[in-house]
C-alpha positions as CSV (number, residue, x, y, z in Angstrom):
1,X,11.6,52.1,12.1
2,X,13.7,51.2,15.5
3,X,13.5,47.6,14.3
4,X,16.3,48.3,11.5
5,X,18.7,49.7,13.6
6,X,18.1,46.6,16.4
7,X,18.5,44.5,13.5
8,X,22.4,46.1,13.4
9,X,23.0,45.9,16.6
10,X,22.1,42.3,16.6
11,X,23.9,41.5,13.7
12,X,27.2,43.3,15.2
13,X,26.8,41.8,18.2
14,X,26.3,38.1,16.2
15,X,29.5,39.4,14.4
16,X,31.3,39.7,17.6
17,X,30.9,36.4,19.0
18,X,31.6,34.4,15.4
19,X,34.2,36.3,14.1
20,X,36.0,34.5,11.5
21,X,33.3,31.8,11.2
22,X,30.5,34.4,9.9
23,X,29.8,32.9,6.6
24,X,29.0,29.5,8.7
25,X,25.9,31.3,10.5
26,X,23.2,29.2,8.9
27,X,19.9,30.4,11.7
28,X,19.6,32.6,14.3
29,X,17.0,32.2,16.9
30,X,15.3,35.3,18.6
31,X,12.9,35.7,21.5
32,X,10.9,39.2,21.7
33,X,8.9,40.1,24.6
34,X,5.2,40.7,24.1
35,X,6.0,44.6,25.5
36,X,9.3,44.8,23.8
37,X,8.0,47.9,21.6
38,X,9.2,45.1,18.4
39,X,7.5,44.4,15.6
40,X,8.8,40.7,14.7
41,X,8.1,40.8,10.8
42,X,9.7,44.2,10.6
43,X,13.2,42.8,12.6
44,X,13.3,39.8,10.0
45,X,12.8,41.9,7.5
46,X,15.8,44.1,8.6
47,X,18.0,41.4,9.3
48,X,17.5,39.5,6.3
49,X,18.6,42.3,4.8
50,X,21.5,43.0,6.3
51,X,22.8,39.6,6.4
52,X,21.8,39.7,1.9
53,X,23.8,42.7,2.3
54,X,27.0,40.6,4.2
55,X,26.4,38.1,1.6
56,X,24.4,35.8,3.6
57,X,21.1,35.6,2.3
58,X,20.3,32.1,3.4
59,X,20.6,32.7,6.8
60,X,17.3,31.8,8.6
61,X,15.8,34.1,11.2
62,X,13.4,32.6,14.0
63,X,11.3,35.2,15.8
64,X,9.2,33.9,18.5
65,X,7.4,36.1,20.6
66,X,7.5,35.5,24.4
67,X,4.2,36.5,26.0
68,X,4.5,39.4,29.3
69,X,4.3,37.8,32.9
70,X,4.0,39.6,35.5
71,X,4.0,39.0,39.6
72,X,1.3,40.9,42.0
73,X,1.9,41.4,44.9
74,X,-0.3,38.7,46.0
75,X,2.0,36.0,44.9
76,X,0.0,35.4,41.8
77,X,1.8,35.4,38.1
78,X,0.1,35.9,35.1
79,X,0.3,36.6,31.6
80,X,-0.5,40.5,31.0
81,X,-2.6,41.2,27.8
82,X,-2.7,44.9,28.6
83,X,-0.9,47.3,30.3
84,X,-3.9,48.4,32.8
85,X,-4.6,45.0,33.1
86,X,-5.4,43.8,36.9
87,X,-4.2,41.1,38.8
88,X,-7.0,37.8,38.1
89,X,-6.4,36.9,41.4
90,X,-6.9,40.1,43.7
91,X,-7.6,42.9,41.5
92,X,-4.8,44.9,41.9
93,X,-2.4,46.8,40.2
94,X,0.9,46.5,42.1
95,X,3.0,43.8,40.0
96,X,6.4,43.7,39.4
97,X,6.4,42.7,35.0
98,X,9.2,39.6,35.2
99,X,9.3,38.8,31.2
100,X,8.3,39.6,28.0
101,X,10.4,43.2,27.6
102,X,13.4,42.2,26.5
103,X,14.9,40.7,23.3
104,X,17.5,38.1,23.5
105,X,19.6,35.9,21.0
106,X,18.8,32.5,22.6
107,X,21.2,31.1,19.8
108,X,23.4,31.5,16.4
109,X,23.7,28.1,14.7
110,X,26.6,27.2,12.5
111,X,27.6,24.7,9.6
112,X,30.6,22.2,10.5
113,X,31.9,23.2,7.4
């Protein structure tokens, strides 16, 4: 299960950046790509329990999953569904995938207390 040990390195990463302030992380907000290899339930399920674990089990994990584009080399973009999927426009398989592989932290929000 790769998702638990993503869920670590975003939690260390998070850690990082707050520092002092952890215990003010009320939500984090997470985009996976469609092709990212994630399972989104199984990363909230690790994180949540790492962050019960740091004593932060109201923290709120958003997941949302960010469909794959990809650009042919006709100029056309489109969402792919499936890997040997071709190109609507021309048929072809030359594309160059432009999102939906990654995983990002689009935000950590905080309390003002």
């Amino acid at each position: 299960m790769h998702e638990f040990a993503l869920a670590q390195d975003i939690v260390a990463t998070i850690t990082q950046q707050v520092k002092d302030d952890l215990e003010k992380i009320t939500a984090i907000n997470i985009e996976a790509g469609a092709y990212s290899g994630v399972v989104a339930d199984s990363l909230a399920f690790g994180l949540n329990i790492i962050f019960t674990e740091k004593n932060l089990p109201d923290v709120k994990v958003n997941i949302v999953m960010v469909p794959t584009i990809a650009h042919c080399v006709c100029g056309r973009e489109y969402e792919l569904n499936e890997i040997f999927e071709t190109c609507p426009q021309c048929g072809s398989f030359e594309r160059k995938i432009i999102s939906g592989m990654d995983i990002v932290i689009n935000s950590v929000e905080l309390s003002e207390e």
